[in-house]
VEXLO-742748 format. One line per 8 residues: number of its first residue (from 1); their letters; for each residue x, y, z of C-alpha. Coordinates in pm, 1 decimal. Each point is the difference from the previous one (the first is absolute). Layout:
BEGIN
NUM) a) X,Y,Z; ...
***
This chain:
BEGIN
1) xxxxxxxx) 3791.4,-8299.7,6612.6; 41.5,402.5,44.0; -42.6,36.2,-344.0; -281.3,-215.4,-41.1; -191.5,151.7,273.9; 146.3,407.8,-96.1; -201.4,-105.1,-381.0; -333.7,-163.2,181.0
9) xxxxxxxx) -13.0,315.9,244.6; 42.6,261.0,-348.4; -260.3,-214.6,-171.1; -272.4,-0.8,287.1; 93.9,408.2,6.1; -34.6,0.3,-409.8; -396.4,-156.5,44.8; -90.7,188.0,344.5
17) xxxxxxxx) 118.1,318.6,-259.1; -201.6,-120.4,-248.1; -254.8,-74.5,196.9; -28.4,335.2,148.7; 50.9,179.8,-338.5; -266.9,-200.1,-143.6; -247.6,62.7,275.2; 70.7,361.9,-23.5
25) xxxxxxxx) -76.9,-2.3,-347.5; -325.0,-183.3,12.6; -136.3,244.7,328.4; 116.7,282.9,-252.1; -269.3,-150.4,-325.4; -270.6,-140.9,281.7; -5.6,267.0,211.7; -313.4,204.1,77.3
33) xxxxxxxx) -73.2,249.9,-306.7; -71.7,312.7,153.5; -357.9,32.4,33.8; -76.3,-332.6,12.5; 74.2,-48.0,384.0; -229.9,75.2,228.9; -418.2,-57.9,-40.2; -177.8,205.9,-331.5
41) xxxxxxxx) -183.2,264.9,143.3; 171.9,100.2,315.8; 331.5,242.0,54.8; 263.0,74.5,-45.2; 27.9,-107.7,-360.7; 372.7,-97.2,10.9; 268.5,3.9,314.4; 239.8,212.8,-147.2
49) xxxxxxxx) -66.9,265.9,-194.8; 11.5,-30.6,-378.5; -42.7,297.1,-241.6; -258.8,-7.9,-327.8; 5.1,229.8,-285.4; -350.6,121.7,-63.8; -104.3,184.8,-332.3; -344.0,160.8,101.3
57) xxxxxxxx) -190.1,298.0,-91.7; 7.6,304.5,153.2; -323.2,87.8,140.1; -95.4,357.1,16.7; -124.3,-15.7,347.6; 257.7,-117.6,147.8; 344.6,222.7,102.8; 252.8,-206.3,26.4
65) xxxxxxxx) 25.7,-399.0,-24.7; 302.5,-14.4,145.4; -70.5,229.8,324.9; -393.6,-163.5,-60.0; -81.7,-63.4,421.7; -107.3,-325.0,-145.5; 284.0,-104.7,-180.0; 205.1,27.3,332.3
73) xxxxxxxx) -250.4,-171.1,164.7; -67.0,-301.5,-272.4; 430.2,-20.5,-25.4; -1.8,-76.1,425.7; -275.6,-203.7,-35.3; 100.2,-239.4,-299.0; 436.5,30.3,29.4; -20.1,120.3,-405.9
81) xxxxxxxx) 110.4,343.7,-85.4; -133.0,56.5,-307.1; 222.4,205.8,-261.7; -249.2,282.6,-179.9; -3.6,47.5,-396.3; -246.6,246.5,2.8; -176.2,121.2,-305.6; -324.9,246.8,-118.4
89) xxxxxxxx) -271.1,-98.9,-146.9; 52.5,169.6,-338.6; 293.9,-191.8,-83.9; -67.4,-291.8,190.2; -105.6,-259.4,-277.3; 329.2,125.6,-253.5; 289.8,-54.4,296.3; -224.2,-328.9,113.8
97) xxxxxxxx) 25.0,-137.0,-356.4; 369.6,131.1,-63.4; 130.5,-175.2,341.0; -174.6,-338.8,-101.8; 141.7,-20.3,-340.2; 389.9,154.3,132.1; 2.0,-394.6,206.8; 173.9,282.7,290.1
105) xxxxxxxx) -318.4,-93.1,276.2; -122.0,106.4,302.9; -99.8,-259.1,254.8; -396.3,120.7,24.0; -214.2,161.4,-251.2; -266.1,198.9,208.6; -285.8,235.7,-39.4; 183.3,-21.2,-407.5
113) xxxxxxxx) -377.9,-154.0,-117.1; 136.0,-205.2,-245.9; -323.4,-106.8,-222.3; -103.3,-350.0,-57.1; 201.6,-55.7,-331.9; 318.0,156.0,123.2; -39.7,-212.5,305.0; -19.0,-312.9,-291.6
121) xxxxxxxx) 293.3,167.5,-199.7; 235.6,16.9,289.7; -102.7,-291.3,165.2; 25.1,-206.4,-331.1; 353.0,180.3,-56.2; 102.8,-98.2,339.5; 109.1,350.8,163.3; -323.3,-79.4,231.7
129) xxxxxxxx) -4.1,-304.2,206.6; -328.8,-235.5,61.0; -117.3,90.1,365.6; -280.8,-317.9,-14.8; 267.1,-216.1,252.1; 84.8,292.0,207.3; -373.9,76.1,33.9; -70.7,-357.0,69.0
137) xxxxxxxx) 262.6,-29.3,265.2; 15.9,371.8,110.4; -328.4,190.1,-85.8; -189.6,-3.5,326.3; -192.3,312.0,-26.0; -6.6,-72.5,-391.8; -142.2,-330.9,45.2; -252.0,136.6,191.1
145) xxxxxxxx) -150.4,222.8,-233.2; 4.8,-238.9,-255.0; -234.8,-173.9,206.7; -176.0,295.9,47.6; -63.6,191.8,-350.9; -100.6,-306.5,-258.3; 152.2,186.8,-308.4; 364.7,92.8,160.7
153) xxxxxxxx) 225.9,-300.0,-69.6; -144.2,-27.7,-328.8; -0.6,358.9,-97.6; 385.7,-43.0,92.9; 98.5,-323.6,-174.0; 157.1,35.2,-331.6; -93.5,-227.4,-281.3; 313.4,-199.1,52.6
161) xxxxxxxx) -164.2,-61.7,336.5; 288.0,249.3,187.2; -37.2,299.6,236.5; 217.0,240.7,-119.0; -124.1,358.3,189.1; -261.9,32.4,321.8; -228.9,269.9,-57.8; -120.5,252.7,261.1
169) xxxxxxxx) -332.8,-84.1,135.8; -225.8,224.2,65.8; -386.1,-90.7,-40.4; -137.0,373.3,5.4; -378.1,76.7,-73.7; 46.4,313.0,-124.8; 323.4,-80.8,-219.9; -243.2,-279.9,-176.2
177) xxxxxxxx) -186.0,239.8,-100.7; 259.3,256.6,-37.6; -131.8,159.2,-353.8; -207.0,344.0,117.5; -76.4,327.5,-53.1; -56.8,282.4,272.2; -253.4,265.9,2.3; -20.5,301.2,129.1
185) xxxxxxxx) -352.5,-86.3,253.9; 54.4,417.8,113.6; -20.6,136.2,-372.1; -279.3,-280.0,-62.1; -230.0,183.9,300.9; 103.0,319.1,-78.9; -153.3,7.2,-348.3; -288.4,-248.7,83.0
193) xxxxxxxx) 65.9,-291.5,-163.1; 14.1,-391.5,99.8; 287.0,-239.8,-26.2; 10.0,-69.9,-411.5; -74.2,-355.7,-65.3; 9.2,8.5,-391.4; 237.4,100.6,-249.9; -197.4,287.7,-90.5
201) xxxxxxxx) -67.9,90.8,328.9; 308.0,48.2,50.8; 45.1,213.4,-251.5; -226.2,196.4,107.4; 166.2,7.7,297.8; 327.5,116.4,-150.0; -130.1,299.0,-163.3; -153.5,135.4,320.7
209) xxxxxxxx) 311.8,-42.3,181.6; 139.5,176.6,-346.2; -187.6,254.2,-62.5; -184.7,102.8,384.3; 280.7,93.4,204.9; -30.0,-221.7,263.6; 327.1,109.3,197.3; -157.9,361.2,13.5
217) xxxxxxxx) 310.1,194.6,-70.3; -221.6,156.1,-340.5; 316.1,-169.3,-195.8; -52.8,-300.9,-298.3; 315.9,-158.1,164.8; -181.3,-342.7,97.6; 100.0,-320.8,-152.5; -308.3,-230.3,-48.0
225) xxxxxxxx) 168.7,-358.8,-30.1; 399.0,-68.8,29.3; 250.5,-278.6,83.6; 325.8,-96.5,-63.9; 245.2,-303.7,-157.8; 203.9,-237.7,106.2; -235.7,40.2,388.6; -139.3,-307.4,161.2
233) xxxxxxxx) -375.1,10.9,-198.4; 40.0,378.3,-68.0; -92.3,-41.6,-404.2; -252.0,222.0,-108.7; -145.2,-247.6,-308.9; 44.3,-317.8,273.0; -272.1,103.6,223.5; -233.8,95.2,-303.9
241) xxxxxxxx) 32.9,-265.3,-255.8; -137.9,-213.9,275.6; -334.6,146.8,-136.0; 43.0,-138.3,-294.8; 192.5,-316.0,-14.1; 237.3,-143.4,299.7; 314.1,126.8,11.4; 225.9,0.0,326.9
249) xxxxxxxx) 307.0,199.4,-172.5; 240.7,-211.7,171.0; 391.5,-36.1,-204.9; 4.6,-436.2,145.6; -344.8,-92.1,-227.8; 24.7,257.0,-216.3; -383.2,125.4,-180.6; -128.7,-401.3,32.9
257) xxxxxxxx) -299.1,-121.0,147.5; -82.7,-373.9,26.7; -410.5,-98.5,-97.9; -98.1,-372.0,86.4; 351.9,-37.9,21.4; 145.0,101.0,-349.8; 239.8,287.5,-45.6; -129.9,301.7,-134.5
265) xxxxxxxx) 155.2,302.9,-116.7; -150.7,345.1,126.7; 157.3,205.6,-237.7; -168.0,-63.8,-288.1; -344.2,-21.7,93.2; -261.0,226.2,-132.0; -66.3,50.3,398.9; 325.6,146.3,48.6
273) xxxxxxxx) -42.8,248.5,-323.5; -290.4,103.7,162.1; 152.0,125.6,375.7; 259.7,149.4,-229.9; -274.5,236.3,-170.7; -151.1,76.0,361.1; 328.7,92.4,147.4; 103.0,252.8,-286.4
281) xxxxxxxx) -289.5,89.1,6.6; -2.1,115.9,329.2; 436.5,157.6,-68.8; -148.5,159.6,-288.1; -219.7,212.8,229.1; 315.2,91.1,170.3; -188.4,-235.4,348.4; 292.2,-196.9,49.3
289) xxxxxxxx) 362.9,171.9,67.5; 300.2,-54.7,-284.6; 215.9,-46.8,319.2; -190.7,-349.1,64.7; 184.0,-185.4,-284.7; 326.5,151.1,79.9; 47.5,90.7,334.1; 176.9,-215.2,332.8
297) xxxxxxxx) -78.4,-3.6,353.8; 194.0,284.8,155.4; -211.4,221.9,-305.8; -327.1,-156.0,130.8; 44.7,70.3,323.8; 108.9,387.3,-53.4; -328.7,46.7,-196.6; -235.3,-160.0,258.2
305) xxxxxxxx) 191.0,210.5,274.7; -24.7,304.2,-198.0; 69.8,320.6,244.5; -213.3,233.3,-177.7; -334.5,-226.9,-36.0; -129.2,-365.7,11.7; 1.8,-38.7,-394.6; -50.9,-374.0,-85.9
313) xxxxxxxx) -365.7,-146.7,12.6; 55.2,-373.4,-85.7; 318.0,-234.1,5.3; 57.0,-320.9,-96.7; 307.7,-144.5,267.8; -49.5,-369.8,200.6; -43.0,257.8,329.6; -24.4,372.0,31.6
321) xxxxxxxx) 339.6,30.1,139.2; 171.5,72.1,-344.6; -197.9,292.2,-27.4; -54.0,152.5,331.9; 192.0,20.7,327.6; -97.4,-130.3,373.2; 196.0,356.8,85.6; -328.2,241.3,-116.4
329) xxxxxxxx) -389.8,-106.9,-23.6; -63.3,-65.1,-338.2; 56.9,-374.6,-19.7; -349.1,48.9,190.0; -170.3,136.3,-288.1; 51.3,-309.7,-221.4; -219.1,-316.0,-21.9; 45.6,-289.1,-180.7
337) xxxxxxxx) -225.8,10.3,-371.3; -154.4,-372.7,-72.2; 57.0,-132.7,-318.6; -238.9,154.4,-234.1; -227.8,-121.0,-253.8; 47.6,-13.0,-327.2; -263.7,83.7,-281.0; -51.9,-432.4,-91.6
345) xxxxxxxx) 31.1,-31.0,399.8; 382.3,-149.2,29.8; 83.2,111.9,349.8; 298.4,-145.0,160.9; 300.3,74.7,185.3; 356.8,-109.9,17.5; 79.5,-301.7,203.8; 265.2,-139.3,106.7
353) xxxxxxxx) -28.2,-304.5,241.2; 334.0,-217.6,24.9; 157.5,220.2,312.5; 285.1,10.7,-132.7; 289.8,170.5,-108.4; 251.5,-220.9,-196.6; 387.7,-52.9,4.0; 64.7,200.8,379.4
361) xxxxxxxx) 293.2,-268.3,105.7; 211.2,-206.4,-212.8; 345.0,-211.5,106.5; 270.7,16.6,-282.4; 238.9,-237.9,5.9; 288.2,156.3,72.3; -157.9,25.7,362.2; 198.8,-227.7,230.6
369) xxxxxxxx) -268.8,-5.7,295.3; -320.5,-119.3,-164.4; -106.0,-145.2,306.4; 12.8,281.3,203.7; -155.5,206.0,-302.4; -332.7,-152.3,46.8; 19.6,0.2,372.3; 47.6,339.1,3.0
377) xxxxxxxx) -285.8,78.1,-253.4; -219.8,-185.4,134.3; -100.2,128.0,356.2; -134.4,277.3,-249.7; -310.3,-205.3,-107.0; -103.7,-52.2,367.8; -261.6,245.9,130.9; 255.1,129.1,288.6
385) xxxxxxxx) 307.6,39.0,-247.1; -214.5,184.6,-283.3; -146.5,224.9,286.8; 374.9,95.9,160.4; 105.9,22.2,-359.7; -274.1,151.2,-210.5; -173.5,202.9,293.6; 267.9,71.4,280.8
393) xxxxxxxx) -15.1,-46.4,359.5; -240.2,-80.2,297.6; -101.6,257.3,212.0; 182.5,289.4,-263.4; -151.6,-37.0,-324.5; -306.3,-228.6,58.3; -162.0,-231.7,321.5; -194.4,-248.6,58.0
401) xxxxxxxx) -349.5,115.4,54.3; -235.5,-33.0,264.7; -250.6,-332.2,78.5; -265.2,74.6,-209.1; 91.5,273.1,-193.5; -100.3,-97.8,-312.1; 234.0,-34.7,-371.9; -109.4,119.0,-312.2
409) xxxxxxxx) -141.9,-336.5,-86.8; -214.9,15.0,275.7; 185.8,-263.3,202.0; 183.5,76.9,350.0; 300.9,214.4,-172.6; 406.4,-96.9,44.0; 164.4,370.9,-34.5; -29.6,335.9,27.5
417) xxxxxxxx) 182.4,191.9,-229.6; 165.5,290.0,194.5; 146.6,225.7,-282.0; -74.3,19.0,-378.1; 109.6,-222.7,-244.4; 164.0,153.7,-248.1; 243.0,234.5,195.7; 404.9,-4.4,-87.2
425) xxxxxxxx) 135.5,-198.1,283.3; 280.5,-176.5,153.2; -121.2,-246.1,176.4; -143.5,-295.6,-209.8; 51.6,-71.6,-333.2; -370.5,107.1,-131.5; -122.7,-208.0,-326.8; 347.9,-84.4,-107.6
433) xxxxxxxx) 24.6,-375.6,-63.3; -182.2,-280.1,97.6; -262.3,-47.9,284.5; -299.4,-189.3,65.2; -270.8,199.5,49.2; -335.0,-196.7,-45.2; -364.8,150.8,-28.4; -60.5,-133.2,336.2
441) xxxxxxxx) 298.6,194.0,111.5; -39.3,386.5,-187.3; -369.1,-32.3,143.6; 89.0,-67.8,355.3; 93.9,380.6,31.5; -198.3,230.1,267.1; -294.2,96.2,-274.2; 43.2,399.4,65.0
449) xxxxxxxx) -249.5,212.6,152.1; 150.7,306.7,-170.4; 90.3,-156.2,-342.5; 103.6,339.9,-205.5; 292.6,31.5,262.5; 349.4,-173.1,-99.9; -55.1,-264.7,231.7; -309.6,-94.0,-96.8
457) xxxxxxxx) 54.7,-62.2,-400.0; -21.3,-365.8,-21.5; -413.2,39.4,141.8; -46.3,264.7,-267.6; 165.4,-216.1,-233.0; -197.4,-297.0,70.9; -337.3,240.4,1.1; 76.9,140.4,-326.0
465) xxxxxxxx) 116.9,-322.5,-147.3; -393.1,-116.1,62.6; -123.7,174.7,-302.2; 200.6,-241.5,-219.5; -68.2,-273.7,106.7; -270.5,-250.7,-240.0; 152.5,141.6,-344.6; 274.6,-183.5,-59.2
473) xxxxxxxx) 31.4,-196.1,-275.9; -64.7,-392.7,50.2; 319.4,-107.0,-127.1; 352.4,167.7,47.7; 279.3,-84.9,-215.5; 265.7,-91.5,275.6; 429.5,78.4,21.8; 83.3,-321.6,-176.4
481) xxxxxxxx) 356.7,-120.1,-3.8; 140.3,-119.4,-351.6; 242.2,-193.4,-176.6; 351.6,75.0,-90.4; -94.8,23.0,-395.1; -347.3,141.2,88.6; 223.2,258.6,199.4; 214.9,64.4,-299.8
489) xxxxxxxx) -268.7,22.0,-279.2; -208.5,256.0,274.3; 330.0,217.7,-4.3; -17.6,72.9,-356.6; -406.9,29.9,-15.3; -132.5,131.8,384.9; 225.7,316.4,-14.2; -74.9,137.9,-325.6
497) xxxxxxxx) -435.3,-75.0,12.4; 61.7,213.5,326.6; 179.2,270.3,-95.4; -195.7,3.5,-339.2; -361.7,-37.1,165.4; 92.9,265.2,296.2; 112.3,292.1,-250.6; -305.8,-75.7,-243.8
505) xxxxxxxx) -223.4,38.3,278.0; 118.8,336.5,106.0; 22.6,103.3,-295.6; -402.7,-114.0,-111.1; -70.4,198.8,322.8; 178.6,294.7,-68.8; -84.6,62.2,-307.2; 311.4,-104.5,-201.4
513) xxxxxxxx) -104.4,-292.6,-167.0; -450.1,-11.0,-107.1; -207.2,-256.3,130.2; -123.5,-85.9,-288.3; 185.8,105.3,-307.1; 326.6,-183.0,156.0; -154.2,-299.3,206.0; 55.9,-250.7,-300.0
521) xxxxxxxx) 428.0,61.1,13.8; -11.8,5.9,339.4; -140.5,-387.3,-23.3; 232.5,-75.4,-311.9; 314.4,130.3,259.4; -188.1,-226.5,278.6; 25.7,-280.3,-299.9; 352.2,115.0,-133.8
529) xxxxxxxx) 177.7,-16.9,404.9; -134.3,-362.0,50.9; -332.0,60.3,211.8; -146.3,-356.9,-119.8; 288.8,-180.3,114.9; 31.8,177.2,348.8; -321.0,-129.3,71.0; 53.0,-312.7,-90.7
537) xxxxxxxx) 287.3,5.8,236.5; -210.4,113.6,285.9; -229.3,-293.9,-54.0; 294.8,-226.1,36.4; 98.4,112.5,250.9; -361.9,21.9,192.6; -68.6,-369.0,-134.6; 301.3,-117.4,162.1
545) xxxxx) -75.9,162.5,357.7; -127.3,-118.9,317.9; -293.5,281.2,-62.9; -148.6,-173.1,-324.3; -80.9,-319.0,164.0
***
């Protein structure tokens, strides 16, 4: 009888063990994932903290991300302490690609601006994971603006119906319209003449501010027209061509236009010949500056800041901050030019209306929080968290305004900005990654009273912006996402027509290669590099899209 009941008391302990081991077990697989607990959209993110690795950009306005006031700030707040791969800009895209073909991953991809095919060619590849359930269960702030701006979700969605990166939002008015030149309005009175509004007006302009001293220092030191490469809209040709056939100059729909929507090349047009004969033209009389097909930012801004004299009359830059400083007065000199007319009447400018900018955050899938990922990105796309992060703090760096004080789209305004933008800070994180900054938003600023002061530059912005406005063209080809083999037959054709149709233009306007003794190879090498079928890979692509129906 002992024994009986000594084995029925060790089997009742051997189940109650089991039991216990196997209830452990199961609370260890259906336990909260952290991130998940809790209600989307409120704080903190996660209990304990948890640590991501986060390959970003490193933003030239801001110090330090790690030390960043709202790093510490957004780490209290959320319980994620976020693990810093910083890198610059100039070899951003190389150590990007490198890291996403090693399979050695970070756990966030931000501010990297991954385009829309890389986005499809890591996503397809798997080293980016879909973020459409996350979103969906997630994505409060996101959801909203999809709600909000018709073309976002779509303008997101891959072809194999996937979100693979969340852009940075930012509907600005004057970055639509971001392609313009500035003139020099105190040379212009000086010397008596009007704001050009032709080609050959402004020529005519060009050689006065040539040839009439209009610095008054008795020295031929001025510089009628520059720019610069590889600057947000700063291409000398960009602005210019627009006289003569459309061209926006930007690398993602590289020289295309779309007509009644079919794909057109702008390359090969006799249009596009014909701006090329206007700008030489115009180099050839030594009006626009060598530098402007060579030179970078930092040798921009030392010309237009010049100690011994003001030297440049005209610049082509998205705003006059890549040529002149807040520090001195000059910036006040410079208007913005309106497109000018061209001698069959083309007139247009540059536009670019999606809002946009592609491939800010991605989640790879070596990341082990996804959950908390998107919760922590996405307090960004709410007006509050793209203000704290993009903007800084209440009461420091901008307030609310006044009852009545009015924004600068005439409605009752929603901040003050209390220092410039622009400044190298510590405190937010500037226009690094993604936010959600709407029209309705970037308008509700304090419209300025004293718009050529730091504070004031989004009024004169806006002002400025005016004079573009009504020449766009009626249709835009968009940022179009594309298939895996579209992706791979693009790789062997989109590089090469760039490369081959950006040197051939500086070298028709230089002088290097003639107009119209050489025009004929220059269309056989458009012909020999595959021009016919890039097209036809653009209207694919376009015919497959939300934007074509």
């Amino acid at each position: 009888m002992k024994k009986q009941l000594f084995i029925v008391v060790v089997v009742m302990l051997l189940i109650c063990s089991l039991a216990f081991a196997g209830g452990k077990k199961e609370a260890e697989i259906t336990g909260p994932v952290p991130g998940s607990e809790g209600v989307p959209g409120t704080f903190p993110i996660v209990e304990d903290t948890i640590e991501l690795t986060v390959f970003a950009l490193q933003d030239i306005n801001i110090e330090d991300m790690e030390t960043n006031l709202f790093t510490k700030e957004y780490e209290e707040k959320t319980n994620i302490h976020i693990n810093w791969e910083m890198v610059p800009k100039q070899g951003l895209q190389e150590k990007r690609n490198l890291i996403l073909a090693s399979g050695d991953y970070p756990d966030i991809l931000f501010g990297t601006q991954l385009t829309l095919e890389e986005q499809m060619l890591y996503g397809s590849q798997g080293a980016l994971i879909p973020l459409n359930d996350l979103i969906e269960e997630y994505g409060v702030e996101i959801k909203k603006l999809f709600n909000t701006i018709p073309w976002f979700k779509s303008s997101i969605t891959a072809p194999d119906g996937n979100i693979y990166a969340l852009p940075q939002i930012d509907e600005c008015f004057h970055c639509y319209r971001a392609q313009k030149m500035w003139i020099n309005k105190k040379w212009l009175d000086k010397l008596g003449l009007d704001i050009p509004t032709t080609t050959e007006e402004f020529r005519t302009v060009l050689r006065a501010f040539k040839e009439q001293d209009p610095n008054g220092n008795g020295k031929a030191d001025e510089i009628p027209l520059t720019g610069a490469i590889k600057i947000w809209h700063s291409d000398v040709p960009d602005f210019l061509m627009c006289a003569f056939i459309y061209t926006d100059g930007d690398d993602n729909t590289f020289r295309v236009s779309i007509n009644d929507g079919k794909v057109e090349s702008i390359a090969d047009k006799d249009a596009f010949r014909d701006g090329l004969r206007y700008i030489n033209s115009l180099y050839e009389e030594g009006l626009i500056d060598p530098a402007a097909f060579t030179q970078n930012r930092e040798q921009l801004t030392q010309l237009g800041e010049n100690p011994e004299a003001q030297v440049i009359g005209a610049a082509t830059s998205g705003w006059f901050g890549y040529f002149s400083s807040f520090e001195g007065d000059r910036h006040k000199d410079y208007v913005a030019l309106p497109p000018l007319k061209g001698p069959k009447g083309v007139q247009l400018t540059g536009y670019f209306p999606f809002g946009s900018y592609p491939g800010e955050f991605s989640i790879t899938k070596d990341n082990k929080y996804p959950e908390a990922s998107i919760r922590w990105v996405d307090w960004f796309f709410s007006e509050e968290g793209s203000r704290r992060m993009g903007d800084g703090r209440e009461g420091i760096e901008w307030e609310v305004p006044e009852e009545g004080v009015m924004g600068i789209n005439g409605e009752q305004a929603r901040f003050r900005r209390l220092v410039s933008f622009g400044e190298i800070q510590n405190v937010h994180w500037s226009s690094l990654g993604t936010q959600g900054k709407t029209t309705d938003y970037r308008l509700s600023e304090v419209r300025s009273d004293t718009p050529y002061e730091a504070t004031g530059l989004e009024t004169r912005l806006y002002d400025e912006t005016q004079k573009y406005v009504g020449f766009e063209p009626k249709e835009i080809y968009p940022p179009l996402y594309m298939t895996t083999e579209m992706i791979n037959e693009m790789a062997q054709l989109k590089g090469s027509l760039m490369e081959y149709i950006k040197s051939s233009m500086s070298r028709f306007i230089v002088g290097n290669l003639d107009i119209e003794n050489d025009w004929d190879d220059y269309i056989k090498g458009l012909d020999g590099l595959g021009l016919t079928r890039y097209i036809e890979i653009c209207q694919e692509a376009y015919d497959s899209s939300a934007y074509s129906k």
